[in-house]
Every structure is written in C-alpha cells, then in structure tokens.
C-alpha positions as a Markdown table, in Angstrom:
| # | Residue | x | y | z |
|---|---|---|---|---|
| 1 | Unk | -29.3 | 185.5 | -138.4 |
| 2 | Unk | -29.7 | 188.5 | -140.2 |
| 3 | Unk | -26.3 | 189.7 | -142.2 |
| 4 | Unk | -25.9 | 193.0 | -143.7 |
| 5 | Unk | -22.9 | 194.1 | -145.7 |
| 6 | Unk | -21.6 | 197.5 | -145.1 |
| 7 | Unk | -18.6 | 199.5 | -147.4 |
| 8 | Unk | -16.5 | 200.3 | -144.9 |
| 9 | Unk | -13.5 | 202.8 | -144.4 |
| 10 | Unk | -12.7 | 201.8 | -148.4 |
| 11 | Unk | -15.4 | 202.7 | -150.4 |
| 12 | Unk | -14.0 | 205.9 | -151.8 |
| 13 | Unk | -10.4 | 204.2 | -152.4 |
| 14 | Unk | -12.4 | 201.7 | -154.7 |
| 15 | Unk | -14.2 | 204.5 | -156.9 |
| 16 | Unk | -14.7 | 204.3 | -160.1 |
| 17 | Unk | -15.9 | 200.6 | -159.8 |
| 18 | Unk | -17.8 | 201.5 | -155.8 |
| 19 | Unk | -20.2 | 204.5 | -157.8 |
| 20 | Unk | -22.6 | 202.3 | -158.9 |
| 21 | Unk | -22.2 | 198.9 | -156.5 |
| 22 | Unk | -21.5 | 198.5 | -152.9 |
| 23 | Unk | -18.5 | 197.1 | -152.3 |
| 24 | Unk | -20.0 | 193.7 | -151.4 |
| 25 | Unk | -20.5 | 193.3 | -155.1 |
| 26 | Unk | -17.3 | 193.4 | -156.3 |
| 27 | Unk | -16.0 | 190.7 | -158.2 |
| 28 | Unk | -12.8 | 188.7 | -157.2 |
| 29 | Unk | -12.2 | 185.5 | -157.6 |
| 30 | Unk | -15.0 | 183.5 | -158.9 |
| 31 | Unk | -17.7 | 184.8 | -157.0 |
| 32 | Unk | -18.4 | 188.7 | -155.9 |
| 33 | Unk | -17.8 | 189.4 | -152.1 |
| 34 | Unk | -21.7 | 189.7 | -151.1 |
| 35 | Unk | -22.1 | 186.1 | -153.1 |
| 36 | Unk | -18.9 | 184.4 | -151.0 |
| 37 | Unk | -20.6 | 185.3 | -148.0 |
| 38 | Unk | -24.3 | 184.4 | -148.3 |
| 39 | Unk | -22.6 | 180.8 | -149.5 |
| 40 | Unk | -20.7 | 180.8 | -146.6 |
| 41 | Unk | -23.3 | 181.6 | -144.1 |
| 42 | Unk | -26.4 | 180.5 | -146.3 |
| 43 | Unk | -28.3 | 183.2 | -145.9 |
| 44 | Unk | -29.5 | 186.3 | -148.0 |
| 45 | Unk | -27.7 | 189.7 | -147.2 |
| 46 | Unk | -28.4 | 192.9 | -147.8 |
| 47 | Unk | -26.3 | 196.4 | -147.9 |
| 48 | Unk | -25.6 | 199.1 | -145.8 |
| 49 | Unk | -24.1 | 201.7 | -148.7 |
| 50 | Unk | -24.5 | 205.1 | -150.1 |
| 51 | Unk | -28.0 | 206.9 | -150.0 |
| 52 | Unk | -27.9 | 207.1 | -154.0 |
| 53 | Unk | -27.4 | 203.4 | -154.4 |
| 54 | Unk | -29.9 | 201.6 | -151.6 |
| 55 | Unk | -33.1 | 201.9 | -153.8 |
| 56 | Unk | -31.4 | 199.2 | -156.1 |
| 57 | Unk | -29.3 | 197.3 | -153.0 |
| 58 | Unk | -31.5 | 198.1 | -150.2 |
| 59 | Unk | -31.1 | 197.5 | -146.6 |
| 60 | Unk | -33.5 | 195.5 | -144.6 |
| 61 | Unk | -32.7 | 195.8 | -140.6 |
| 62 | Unk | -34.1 | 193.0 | -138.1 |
| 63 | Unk | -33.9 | 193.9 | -134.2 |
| 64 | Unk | -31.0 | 191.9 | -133.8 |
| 65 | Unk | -27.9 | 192.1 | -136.8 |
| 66 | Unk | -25.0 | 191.1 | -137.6 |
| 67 | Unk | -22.9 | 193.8 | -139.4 |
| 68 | Unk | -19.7 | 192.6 | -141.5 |
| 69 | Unk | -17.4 | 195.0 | -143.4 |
| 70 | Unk | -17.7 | 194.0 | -146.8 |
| 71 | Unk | -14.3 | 194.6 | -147.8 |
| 72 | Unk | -12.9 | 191.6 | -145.9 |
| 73 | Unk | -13.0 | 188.2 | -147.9 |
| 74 | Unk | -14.7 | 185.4 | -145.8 |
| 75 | Unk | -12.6 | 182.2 | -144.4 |
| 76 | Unk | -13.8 | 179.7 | -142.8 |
| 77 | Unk | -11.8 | 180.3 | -139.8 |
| 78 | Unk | -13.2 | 184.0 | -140.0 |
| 79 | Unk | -17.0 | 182.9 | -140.7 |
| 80 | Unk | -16.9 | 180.8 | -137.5 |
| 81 | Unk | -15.5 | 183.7 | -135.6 |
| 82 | Unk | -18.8 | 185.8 | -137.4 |
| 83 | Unk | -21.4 | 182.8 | -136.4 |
| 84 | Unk | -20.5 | 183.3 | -132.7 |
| 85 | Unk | -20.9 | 186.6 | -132.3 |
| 86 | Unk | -23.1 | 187.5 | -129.8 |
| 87 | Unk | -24.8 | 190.5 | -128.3 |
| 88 | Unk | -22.6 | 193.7 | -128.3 |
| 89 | Unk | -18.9 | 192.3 | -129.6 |
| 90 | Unk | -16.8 | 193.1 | -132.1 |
| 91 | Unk | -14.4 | 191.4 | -134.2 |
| 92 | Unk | -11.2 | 193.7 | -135.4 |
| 93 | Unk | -8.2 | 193.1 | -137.4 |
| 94 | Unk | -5.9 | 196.1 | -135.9 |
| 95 | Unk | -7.9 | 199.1 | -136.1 |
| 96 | Unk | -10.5 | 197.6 | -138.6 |
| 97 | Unk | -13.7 | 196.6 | -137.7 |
| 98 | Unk | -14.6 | 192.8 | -139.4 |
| 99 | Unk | -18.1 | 192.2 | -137.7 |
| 100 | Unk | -20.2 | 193.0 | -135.1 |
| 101 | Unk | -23.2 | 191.8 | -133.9 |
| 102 | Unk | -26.0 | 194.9 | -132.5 |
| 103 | Unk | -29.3 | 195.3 | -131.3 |
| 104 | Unk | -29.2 | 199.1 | -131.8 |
| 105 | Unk | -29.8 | 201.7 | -134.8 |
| 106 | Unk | -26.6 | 201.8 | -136.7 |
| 107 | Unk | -26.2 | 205.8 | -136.2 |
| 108 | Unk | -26.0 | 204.9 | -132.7 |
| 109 | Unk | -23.5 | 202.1 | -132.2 |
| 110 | Unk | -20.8 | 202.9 | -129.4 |
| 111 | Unk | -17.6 | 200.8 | -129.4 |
| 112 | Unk | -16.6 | 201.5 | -126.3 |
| 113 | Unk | -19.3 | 199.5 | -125.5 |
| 114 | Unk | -18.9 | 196.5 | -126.8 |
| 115 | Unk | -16.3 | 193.6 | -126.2 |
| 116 | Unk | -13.5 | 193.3 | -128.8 |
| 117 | Unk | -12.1 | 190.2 | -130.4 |
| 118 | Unk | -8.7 | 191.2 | -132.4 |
| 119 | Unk | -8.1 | 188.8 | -134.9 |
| 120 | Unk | -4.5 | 187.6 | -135.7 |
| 121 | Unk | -5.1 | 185.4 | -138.6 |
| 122 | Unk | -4.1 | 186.8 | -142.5 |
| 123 | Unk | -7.4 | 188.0 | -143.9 |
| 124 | Unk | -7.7 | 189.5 | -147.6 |
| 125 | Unk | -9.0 | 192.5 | -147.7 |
| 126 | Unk | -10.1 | 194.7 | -150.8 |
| 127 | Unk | -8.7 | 198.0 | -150.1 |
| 128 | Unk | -7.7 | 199.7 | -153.5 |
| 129 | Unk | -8.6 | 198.8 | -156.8 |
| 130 | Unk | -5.5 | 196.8 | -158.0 |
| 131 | Unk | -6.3 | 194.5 | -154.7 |
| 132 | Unk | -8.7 | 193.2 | -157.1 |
| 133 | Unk | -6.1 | 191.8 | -159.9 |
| 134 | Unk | -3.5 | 191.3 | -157.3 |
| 135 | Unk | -5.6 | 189.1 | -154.9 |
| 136 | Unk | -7.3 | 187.3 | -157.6 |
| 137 | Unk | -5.3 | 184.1 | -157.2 |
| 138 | Unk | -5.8 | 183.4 | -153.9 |
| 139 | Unk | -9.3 | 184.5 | -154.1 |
| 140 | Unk | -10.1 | 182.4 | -157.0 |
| 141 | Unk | -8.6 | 179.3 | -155.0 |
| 142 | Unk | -10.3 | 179.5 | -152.1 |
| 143 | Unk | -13.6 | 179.9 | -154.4 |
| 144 | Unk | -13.0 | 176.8 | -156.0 |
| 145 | Unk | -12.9 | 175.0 | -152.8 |
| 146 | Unk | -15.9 | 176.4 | -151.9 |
| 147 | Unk | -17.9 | 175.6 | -154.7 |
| 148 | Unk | -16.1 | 172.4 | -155.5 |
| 149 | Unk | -16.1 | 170.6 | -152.4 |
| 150 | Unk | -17.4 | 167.2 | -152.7 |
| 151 | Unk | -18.9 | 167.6 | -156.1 |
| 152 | Unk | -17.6 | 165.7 | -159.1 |
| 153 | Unk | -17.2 | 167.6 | -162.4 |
| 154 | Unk | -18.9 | 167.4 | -165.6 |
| 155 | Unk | -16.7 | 164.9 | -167.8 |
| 156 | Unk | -14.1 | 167.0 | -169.9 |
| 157 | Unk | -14.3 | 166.2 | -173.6 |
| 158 | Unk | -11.3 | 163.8 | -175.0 |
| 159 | Unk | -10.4 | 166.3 | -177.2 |
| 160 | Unk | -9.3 | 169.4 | -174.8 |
| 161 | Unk | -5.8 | 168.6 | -173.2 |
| 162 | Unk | -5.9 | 169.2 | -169.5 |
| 163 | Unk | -2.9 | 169.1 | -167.1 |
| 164 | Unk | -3.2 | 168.6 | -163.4 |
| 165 | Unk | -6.6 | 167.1 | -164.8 |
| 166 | Unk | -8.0 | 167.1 | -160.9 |
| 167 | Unk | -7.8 | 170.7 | -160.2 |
| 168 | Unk | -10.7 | 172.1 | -163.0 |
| 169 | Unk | -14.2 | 171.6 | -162.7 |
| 170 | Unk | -16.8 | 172.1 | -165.3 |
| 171 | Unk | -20.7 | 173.0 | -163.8 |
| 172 | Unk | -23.4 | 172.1 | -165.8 |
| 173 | Unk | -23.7 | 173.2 | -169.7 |
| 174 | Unk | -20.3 | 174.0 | -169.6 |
| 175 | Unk | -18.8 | 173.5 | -173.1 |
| 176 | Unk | -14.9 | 173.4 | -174.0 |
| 177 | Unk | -13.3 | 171.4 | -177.3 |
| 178 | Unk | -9.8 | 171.2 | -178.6 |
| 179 | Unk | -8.3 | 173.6 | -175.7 |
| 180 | Unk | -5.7 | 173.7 | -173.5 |
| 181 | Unk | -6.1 | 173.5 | -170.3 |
| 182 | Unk | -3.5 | 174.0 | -167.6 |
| 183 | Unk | -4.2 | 174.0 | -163.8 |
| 184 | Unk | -0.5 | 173.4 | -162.4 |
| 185 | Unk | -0.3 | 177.0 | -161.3 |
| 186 | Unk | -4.0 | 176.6 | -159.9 |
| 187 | Unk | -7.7 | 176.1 | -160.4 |
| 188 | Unk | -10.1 | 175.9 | -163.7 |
| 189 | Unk | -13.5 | 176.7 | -162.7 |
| 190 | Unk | -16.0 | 176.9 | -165.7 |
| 191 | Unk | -19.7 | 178.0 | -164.6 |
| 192 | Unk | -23.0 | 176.9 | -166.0 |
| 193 | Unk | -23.4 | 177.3 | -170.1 |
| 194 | Unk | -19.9 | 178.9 | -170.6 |
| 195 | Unk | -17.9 | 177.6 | -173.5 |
| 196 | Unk | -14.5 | 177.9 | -174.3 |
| 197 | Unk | -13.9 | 177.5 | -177.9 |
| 198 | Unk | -11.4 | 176.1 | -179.8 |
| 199 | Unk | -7.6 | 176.8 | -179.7 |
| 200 | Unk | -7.6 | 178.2 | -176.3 |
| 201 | Unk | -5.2 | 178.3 | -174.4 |
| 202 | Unk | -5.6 | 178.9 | -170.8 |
| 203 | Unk | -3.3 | 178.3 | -167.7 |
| 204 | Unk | -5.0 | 178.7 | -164.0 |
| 205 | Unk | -6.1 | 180.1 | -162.1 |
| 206 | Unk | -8.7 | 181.1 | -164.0 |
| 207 | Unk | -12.4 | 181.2 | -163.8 |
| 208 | Unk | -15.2 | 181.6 | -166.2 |
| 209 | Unk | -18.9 | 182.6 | -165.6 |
| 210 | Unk | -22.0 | 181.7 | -166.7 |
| 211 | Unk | -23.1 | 181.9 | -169.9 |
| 212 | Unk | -19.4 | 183.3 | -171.0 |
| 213 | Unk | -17.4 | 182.8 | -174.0 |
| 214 | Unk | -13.8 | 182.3 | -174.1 |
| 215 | Unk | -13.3 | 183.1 | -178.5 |
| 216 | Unk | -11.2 | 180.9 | -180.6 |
| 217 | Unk | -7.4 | 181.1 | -180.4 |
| 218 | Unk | -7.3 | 183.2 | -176.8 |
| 219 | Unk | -4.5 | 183.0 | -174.5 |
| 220 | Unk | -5.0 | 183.5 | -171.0 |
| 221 | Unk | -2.7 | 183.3 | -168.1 |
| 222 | Unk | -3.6 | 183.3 | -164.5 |
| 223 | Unk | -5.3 | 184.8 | -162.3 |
| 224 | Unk | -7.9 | 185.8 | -164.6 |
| 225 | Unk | -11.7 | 185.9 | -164.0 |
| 226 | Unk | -14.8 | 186.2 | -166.5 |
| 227 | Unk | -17.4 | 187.1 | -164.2 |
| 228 | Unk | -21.3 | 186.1 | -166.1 |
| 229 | Unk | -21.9 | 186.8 | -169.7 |
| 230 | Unk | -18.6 | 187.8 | -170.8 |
| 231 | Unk | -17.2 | 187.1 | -173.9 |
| 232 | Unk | -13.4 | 187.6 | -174.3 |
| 233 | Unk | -10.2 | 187.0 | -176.8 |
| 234 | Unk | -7.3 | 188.0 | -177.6 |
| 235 | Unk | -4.3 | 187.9 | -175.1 |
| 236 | Unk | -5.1 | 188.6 | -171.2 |
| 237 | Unk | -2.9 | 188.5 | -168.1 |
| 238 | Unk | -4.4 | 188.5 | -164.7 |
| 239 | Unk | -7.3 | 190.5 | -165.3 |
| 240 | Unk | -10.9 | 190.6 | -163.9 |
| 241 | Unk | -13.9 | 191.0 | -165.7 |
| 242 | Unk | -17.0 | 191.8 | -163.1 |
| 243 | Unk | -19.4 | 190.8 | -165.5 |
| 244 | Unk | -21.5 | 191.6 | -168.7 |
| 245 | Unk | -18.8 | 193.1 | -171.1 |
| 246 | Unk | -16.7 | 192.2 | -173.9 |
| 247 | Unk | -13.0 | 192.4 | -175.5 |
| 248 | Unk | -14.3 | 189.5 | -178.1 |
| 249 | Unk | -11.2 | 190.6 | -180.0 |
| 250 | Unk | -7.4 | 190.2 | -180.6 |
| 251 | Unk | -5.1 | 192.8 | -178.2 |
| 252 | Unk | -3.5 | 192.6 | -174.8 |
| 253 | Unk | -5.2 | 193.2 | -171.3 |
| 254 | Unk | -3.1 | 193.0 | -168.5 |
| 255 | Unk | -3.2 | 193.6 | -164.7 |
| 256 | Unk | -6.5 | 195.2 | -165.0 |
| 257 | Unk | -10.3 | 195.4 | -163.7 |
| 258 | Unk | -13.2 | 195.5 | -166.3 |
| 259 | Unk | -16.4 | 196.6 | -164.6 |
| 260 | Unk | -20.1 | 195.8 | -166.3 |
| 261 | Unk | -21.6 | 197.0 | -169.5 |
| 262 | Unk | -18.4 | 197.7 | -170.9 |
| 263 | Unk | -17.0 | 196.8 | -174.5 |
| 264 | Unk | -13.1 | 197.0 | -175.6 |
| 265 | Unk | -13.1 | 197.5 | -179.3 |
| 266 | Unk | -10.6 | 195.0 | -181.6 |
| 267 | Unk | -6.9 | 195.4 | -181.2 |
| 268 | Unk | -7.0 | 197.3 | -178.2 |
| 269 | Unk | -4.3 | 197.1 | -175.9 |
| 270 | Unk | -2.8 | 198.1 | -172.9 |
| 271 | Unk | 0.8 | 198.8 | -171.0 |
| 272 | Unk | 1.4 | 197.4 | -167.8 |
| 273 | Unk | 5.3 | 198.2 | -167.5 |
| 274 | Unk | 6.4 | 201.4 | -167.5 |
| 275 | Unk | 9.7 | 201.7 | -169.6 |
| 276 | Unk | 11.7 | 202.4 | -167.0 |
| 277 | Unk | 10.4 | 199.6 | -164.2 |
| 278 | Unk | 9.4 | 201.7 | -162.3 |
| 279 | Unk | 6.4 | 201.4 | -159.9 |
| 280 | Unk | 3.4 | 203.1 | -161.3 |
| 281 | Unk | 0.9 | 205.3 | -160.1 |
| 282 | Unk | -2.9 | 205.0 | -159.8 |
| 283 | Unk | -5.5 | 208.4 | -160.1 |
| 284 | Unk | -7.1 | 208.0 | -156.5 |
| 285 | Unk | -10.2 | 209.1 | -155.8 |
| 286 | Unk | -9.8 | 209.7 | -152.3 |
| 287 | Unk | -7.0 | 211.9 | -152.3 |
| 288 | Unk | -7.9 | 213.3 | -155.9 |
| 289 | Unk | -4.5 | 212.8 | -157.0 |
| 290 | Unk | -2.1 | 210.4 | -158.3 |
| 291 | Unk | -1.2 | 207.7 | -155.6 |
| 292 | Unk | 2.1 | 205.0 | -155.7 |
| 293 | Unk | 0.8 | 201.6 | -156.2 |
| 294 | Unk | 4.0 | 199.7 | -155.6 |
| 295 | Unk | 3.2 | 197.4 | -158.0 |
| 296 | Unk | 5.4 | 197.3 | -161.2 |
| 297 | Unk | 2.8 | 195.7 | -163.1 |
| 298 | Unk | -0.2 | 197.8 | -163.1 |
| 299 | Unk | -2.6 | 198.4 | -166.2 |
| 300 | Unk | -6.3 | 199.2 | -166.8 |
| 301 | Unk | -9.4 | 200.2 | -164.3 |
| 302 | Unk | -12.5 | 200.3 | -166.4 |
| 303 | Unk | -15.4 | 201.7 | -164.7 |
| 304 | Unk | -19.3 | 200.3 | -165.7 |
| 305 | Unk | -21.0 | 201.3 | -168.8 |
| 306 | Unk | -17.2 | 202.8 | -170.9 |
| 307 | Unk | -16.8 | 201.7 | -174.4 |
| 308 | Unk | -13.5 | 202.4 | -176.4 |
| 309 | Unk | -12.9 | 202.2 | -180.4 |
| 310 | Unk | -10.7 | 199.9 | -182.1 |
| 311 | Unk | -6.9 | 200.0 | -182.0 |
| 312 | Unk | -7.6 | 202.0 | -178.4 |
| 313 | Unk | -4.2 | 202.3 | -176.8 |
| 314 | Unk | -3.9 | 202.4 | -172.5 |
| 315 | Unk | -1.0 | 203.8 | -171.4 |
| 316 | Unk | 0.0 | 201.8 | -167.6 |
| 317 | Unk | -2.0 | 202.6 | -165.2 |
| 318 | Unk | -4.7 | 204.2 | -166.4 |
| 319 | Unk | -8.7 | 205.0 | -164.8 |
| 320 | Unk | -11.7 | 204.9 | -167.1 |
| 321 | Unk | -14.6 | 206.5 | -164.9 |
| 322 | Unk | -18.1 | 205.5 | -165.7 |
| 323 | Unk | -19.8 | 205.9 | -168.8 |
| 324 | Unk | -16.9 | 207.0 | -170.8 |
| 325 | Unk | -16.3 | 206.7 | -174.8 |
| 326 | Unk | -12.9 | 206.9 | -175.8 |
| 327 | Unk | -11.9 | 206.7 | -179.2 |
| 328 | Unk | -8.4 | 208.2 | -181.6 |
| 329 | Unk | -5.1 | 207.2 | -181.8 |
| 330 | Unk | -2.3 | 207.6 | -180.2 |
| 331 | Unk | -2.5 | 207.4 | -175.8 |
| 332 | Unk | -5.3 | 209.2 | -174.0 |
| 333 | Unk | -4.5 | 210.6 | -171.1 |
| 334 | Unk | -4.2 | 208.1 | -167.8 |
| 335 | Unk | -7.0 | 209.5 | -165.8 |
| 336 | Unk | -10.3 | 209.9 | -168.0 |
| 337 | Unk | -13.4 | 211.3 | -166.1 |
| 338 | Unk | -16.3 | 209.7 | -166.0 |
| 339 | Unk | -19.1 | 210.7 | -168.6 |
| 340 | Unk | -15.7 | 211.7 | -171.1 |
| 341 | Unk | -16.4 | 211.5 | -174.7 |
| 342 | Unk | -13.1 | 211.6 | -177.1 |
| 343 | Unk | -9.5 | 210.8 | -176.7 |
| 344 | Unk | -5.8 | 211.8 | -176.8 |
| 345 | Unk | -7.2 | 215.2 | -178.8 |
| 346 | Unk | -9.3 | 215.7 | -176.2 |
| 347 | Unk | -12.5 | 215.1 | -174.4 |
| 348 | Unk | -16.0 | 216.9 | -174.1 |
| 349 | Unk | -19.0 | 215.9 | -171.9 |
| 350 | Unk | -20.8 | 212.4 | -173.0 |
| 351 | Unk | -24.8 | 213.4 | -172.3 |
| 352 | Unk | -27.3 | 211.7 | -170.3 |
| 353 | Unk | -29.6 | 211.5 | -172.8 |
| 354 | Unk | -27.2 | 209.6 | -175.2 |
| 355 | Unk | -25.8 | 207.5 | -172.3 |
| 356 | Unk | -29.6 | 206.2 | -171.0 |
| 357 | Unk | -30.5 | 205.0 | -174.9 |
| 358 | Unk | -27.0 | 203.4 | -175.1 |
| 359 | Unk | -27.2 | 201.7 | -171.8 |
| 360 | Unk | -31.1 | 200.9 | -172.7 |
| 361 | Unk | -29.9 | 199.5 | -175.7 |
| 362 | Unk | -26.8 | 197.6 | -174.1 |
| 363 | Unk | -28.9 | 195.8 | -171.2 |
| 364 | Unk | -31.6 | 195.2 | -173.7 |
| 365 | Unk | -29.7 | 192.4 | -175.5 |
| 366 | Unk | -29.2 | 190.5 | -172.1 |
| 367 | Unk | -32.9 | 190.9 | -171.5 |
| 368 | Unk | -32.6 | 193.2 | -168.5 |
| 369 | Unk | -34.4 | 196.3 | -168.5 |
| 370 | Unk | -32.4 | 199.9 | -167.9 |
| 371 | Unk | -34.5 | 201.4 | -165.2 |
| 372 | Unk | -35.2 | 204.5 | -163.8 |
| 373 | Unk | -33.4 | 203.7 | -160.6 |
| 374 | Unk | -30.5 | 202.6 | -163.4 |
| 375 | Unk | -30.8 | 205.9 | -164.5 |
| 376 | Unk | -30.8 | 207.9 | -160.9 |
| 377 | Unk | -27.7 | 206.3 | -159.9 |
| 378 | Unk | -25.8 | 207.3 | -163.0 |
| 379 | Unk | -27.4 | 210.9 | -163.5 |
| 380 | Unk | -26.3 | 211.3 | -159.2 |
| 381 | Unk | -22.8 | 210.0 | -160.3 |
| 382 | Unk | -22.8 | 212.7 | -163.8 |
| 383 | Unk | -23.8 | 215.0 | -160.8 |
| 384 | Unk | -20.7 | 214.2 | -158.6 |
| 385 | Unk | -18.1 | 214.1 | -161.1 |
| 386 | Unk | -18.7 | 217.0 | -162.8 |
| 387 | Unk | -16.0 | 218.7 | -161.3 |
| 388 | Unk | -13.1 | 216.8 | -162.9 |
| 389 | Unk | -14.6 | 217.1 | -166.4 |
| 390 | Unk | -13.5 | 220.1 | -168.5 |
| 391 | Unk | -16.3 | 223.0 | -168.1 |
C-alpha cells in the first residue's frame, strides 16, 4: 500500500505553523499527524504539499495510492475503513474528503467517479491552529494507547510520587527523581532520554519527547506536549511544543502552540483571558483578518525559527509568524509578521542574511545542518509575507 498525505482544504487556516511543514507534521498529542499514521498503517508515507516545500517532504507516487487528508487524526475504526479501500472509492465525513484510494494522476481525479463512503463516526480533525491546544487531550490519550499497548514501563524511581501509578509510562532512558506525578486527569508518556528534574510538578495529560528536559521546580497542567529536544520551566497550561525549542525559564504559557527552533527568553509570559471574558480573536491567515475563536482561553501561536527577549509580554491571542525577534517592554501588538524584528515601539524587517547564520547556528547545536533547501523554504516564505510587513 502506498499512503501519501495530502494538506487538504486547511492548510492556509493553519499558517504560520503550515509555511514550512505539511500539515501531516504537525504535532498533537504525542506524536505528529504523519507519525500517527505510518504507526497505524506501518508503512512509510510521503506528502502531497506546496511546491516550495516538496524538495524537503517529497512525494513519491506508485500506480496504485492511497490518498488521506492529513488533517484528519487516525482511529482505528477509521484506519480499517482506509485499509479497505479499493479501486476508485472515497471515504467522506460531510463534504470532506478522508481517503481515497486512485490509480490516476492526482490533477486528474474525478469524484463523480468514484463510490462514496460517508462516515458518521466523531473524527478529530485539525482545522485552525487552536485545534492544536484544544484537541491535545484526547489526542495525547489515544497516543498513549497506541504506543503503550502491551508494553510494560520502565520502573519509576521510589522517589517521584505518582498517582493513578498505571496510567504513565516511561520508554527507555527516561529519567525523573523527586517529582510529582499525577495521571488522574489522564496519561504520562515520557519518551526515550527525557528527564524530568526535580520538583516538578506535573498533572496529565502530558507528554514529553525525546531527549527533553522538564527544569527544576516546573508546573505543568494538562494537556501539554514537549515534542523532541525541548527543554521547558516555568508555569505551562495546555500548550504544545512541536519540537526543538525552549522556555527553560520561570513565566506563564498558556493555551498556546510553540513551533521548532524557537526560544522564549526568562520571565516571559502570556494572557489567555481577556479582562472582560470575552471570546478572543485569532489573526487568520486565510481571511487576512481577525477571526472569532470561540474559545475564552486563547493565548500564544509561535511560528518556527521566532525568538523573544526576556520579561517578553503576549497579550491573548496573539500570532508570531516565522522568523520573528521580538524584544521591549510593554505588549507588542497581537499579530507580528513573519521576518519582524522589534516590539511594542515598533518593528522593521529581520534580514535573510542574519536569519540563515542564526538558524545555522541554532540547528548546529542539535547536530543538524541548516541547508540550502532550509534556506529556500524560508527565503520563498520572506517572499510571500512581505506584504504584511511595514515597507
């Protein structure tokens, strides 16, 4: 079977975090979308995205494939449905298409050609960014029961104090001492080589990737995920962490989505409540304005490669494009541009030149190389975001 993930109708309603990934590599839960399924289906799968991006997440086409909207988060119900497609149906939950199985050039597919299967089971699906935060929970459960099924944990340390002892599960390497550990709201997942350190306090769901650090004295509440080589403190609240970035230091993070290669400098913080309770508004890409959430907890969307100084301040609801530096006191402004260097006094243009060494420098200290495909995705995205920079 050969599977390839497509973006879908969503793609631009999940920008800043969908202009350098697919969507099928967006963290939520424990594992990204693209990993949930190629564990689910054991197989390798690869992407049907935008031209800019498929040097780095190429797609490789057979005669026969299976095409699966990668904004939909497998079951198992809903992987069984995808095993038995056969030639020429389609699966669709109301007007969406799920999966469909072809033997034709994608350009060409015809649906009024092929049989449809409408699917009235519950699905989660990933439509706007703060599906991320908001779905986490269940996402994160029904990644723990993937990856914990049958498997016995490595044995907890004597000194960490775990309730509903059952419900977390430590891989290999995994390190945690003196902690608190509480999985009565839900699952503790921690992945190969993480370590949480002493005087944690942590209440599920919650997992943490590997080769991440949960710092001394951090209080975490559910759902919150650490994708790989994190390294977090300070207080969070349902927040997801893609992978690769850091807020190593005291300050609040709440309802919020932390792409890669980013850093949060010491005490900074963010709102999630507006004063006035009511429901807050997100900067939408797709409509290029301001769009209701209907959430009244709603904080921070932090696209790849942004940094921001110490004692940084987020008002609610607030979108970090890529490649950003923000810095100053008082509250920036809630929509910042990608490639924006400054803060609440103002912003000019952050240059490609300075962005490639700092990214160079960034990836570096993982030992990953910063590439020039690295660097054609982000000069294409400087490219087409121009426009809502100041000239």
């Amino acid at each position: 079977m050969n599977c390839i993930l497509f973006d879908g109708t969503v793609r631009d309603a999940l920008l800043p975090l969908t202009y350098t990934r697919p969507v099928a590599d967006i963290r939520v839960g424990i594992l990204t979308i693209r990993e949930k399924w190629e564990k689910h289906l054991s197989c390798t799968t690869t992407t049907l995205t935008e031209d800019y991006l498929s040097e780095k997440f190429p797609m490789v086409e057979f005669e026969a494939n299976i095409m699966i909207n990668a904004s939909f988060i497998p079951t198992n119900s809903l992987v069984n449905k995808v095993k038995n497609l056969k030639e020429n149906e389609a699966i669709f939950k109301s007007d969406e298409i799920v999966a469909f199985y072809t033997s034709n050039l994608q350009e060409e597919v015809d649906f009024d050609t092929y049989t449809h299967f409408e699917l009235d089971e519950d699905l989660l699906q990933i439509k706007n960014v703060w599906d991320i935060f908001s779905l986490n929970d269940a996402a994160i459960k029904l990644d723990f029961e993937l990856l914990t099924h049958g498997r016995i944990s490595q044995k907890i340390s004597d000194t960490v104090h775990c309730i509903n002892k059952d419900q977390i599960f430590l891989e290999e390497g995994a390190s945690v001492e003196i902690a608190v550990l509480n999985a009565s709201n839900g699952p503790i997942y921690l992945g190969k080589d993480s370590e949480i350190m002493e005087g944690c306090m942590v209440r599920g769901p919650f997992a943490i990737g590997e080769h991440s650090v949960l710092k001394m004295g951090a209080k975490i509440y559910g759902a919150t995920t650490l994708g790989p080589h994190c390294k977090v403190g300070g207080e969070v609240n349902n927040a997801v962490f893609f992978g690769y970035s850091s807020k190593a230091h005291d300050g609040f993070l709440g309802n919020a989505v932390i792409g890669e290669w980013c850093n949060l400098g010491a005490d900074t913080n963010n709102s999630n409540l507006k004063n006035n309770y009511a429901s807050v508004k997100l900067w939408d890409y797709e409509s290029e304005k301001f769009k209701d959430t209907g959430l009244q907890f709603c904080g921070l969307i932090f696209g790849d490669h942004s940094k921001c100084g110490i004692n940084t301040m987020f008002n609610t609801g607030t979108v970090v494009g890529v490649s950003a530096n923000i810095y100053g006191g008082n509250f920036p402004r809630n929509f910042i541009p990608s490639f924006s260097w400054g803060g609440s006094a103002g912003f000019t243009t952050y240059q490609l030149p300075k962005v490639f060494e700092v990214a160079e420098k960034v990836m570096e200290r993982r030992d990953l190389v910063f590439n020039e495909i690295d660097k054609n995705i982000l000069q294409h995205i400087f490219d087409e975001t121009s426009k809502y920079r100041a000239q």
